[in-house]
N, C-alpha and C positions, 0 to 999 in steps of 0.2 A: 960075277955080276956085281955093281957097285950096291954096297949095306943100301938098306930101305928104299930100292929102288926092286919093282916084282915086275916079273914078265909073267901074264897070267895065259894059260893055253887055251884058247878058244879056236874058231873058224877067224874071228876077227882078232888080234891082239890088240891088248890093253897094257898098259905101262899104270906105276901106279907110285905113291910117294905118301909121306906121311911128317908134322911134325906134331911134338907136344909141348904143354907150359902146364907146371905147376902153381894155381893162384892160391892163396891163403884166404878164401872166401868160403862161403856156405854154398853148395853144390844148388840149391833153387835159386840163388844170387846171381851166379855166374852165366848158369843156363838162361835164365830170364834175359842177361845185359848182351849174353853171345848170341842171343839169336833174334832181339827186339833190330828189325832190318832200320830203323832209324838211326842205330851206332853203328851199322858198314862201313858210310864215308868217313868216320872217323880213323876207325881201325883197317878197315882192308884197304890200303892206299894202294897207290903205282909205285914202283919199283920194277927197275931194270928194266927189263922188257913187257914185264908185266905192267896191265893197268888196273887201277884200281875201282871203287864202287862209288858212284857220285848219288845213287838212289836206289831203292829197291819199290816195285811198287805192287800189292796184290791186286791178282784179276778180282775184276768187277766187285768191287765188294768184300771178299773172301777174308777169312783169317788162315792165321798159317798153321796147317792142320795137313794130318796123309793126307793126299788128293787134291789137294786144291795149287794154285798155279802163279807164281809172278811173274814179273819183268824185271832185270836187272841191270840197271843203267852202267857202263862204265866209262872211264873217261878217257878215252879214244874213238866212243862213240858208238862202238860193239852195246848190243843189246840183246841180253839171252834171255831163253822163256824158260824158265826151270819148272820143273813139277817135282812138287814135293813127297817124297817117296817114303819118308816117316819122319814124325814126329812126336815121340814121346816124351814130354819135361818128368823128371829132370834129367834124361837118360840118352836119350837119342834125337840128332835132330841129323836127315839126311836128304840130300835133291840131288836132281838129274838135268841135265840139258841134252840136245839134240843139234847140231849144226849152229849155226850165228859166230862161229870163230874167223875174226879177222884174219886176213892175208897177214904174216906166210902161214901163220900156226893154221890154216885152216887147209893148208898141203898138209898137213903132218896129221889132225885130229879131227875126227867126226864129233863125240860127245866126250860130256866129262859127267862126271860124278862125286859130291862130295858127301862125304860122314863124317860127321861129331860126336862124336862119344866124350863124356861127362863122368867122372864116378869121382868118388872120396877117398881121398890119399893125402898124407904124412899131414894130416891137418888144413886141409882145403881141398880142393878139386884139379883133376887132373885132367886136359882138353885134351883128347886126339883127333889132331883133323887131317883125314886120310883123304888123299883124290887120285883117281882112276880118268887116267883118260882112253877113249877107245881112236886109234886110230886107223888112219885112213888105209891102210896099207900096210902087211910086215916089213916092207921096204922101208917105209916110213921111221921103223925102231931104233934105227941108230942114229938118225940125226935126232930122234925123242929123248934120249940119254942125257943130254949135256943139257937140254930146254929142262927136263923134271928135275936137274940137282938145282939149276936157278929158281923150277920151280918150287922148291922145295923151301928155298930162305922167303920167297914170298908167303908161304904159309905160315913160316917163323915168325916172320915182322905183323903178322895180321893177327896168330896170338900173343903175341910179347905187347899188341898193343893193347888186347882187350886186356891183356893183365894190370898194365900201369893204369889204365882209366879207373879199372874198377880197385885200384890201389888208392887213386891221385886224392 
C-alpha cells in the first residue's frame, strides 16, 4: 500500500492521508493564525483538482468550539457544513462533514474528516493535518488512491502556506 496512504477496516471504508510543516513560531501563534477561518482563503487555495476556501462562516452566531457548526464556502461552489468535533487550543482543532461533495468525487466519497494536531518541536511547532475520507463504496478504493496522493499536496500547499504568512 503506498506510505501515508491507510485503508482503515470498517463496514464502510475510509482512505486517509496526512501532511506536515515545521513553523518556527510559538505553538499559541500558529494555532491561533491556523485556525482563525478568516486566513482559509489565503492559505487553503485551489489546486489541481482541488478547490479551495473562498469563506468560512459560523452558524448563527457561534464561536468555533466542540459542537458548534459552520459553512464552508469553496470556490467551485461546493458548500459543506462541518461540525466541529474538537477543539482544544493550543492542541487540537478537528471537523467533520457529511455529503456536499461535488460531482465526480461525490461517486467516490460520502464524508471527510479533518485533524490538526499542533505540538512543539526542533524550535517551533509542528502542523499535522491528517484527512479521512469515508467513502462511498469499497469499490470506490482504487480509483480513491491516485485522488488522496493529489490530495495530499493539496494539504501540503495549505500548510506550506500558513507557514510563509505567519513567516512573511
Amino acid at each position: 500500500m503506498p506510505r501515508n496512504v491507510v485503508l482503515a477496516s470498517s463496514s464502510v471504508m475510509d482512505i486517509s492521508t496526512s501532511a506536515s510543516v515545521l513553523v518556527p513560531r510559538p505553538r499559541e501563534e500558529v494555532f491561533a493564525y491556523a485556525t482563525d477561518s478568516t486566513n482559509a482563503p489565503e492559505t487553503v487555495r485551489a489546486s489541481g483538482p482541488f478547490a479551495g476556501i473562498t469563506k468560512i462562516e459560523m452558524h448563527e452566531g457561534q464561536t468555533l468550539a466542540k459542537g458548534s457548526k459552520r459553512r464552508v464556502f469553496m470556490t467551485d461552489g461546493t458548500v459543506l457544513e462541518e461540525d466541529i468535533l474538537d477543539y482544544d487550543p493550543p492542541t487540537r482543532h478537528r471537523y467533520g462533514w457529511t455529503g456536499g461533495a461535488k460531482f465526480p468525487f461525490s461517486l467516490l466519497v460520502r464524508s471527510g474528516t479533518g485533524n490538526w494536531d499542533f505540538t512543539e518541536a526542533e524550535g517551533g511547532t509542528r502542523i499535522v493535518w491528517t484527512y479521512t475520507f469515508g467513502l462511498t463504496s469499497p469499490l470506490a478504493y482504487p480509483l480513491a488512491i491516485p485522488i488522496i496522493w493529489l490530495f495530499k499536496g493539496w494539504l501540503q500547499q495549505g500548510l506550506e502556506a500558513i507557514r510563509a504568512e505567519l513567516l512573511a
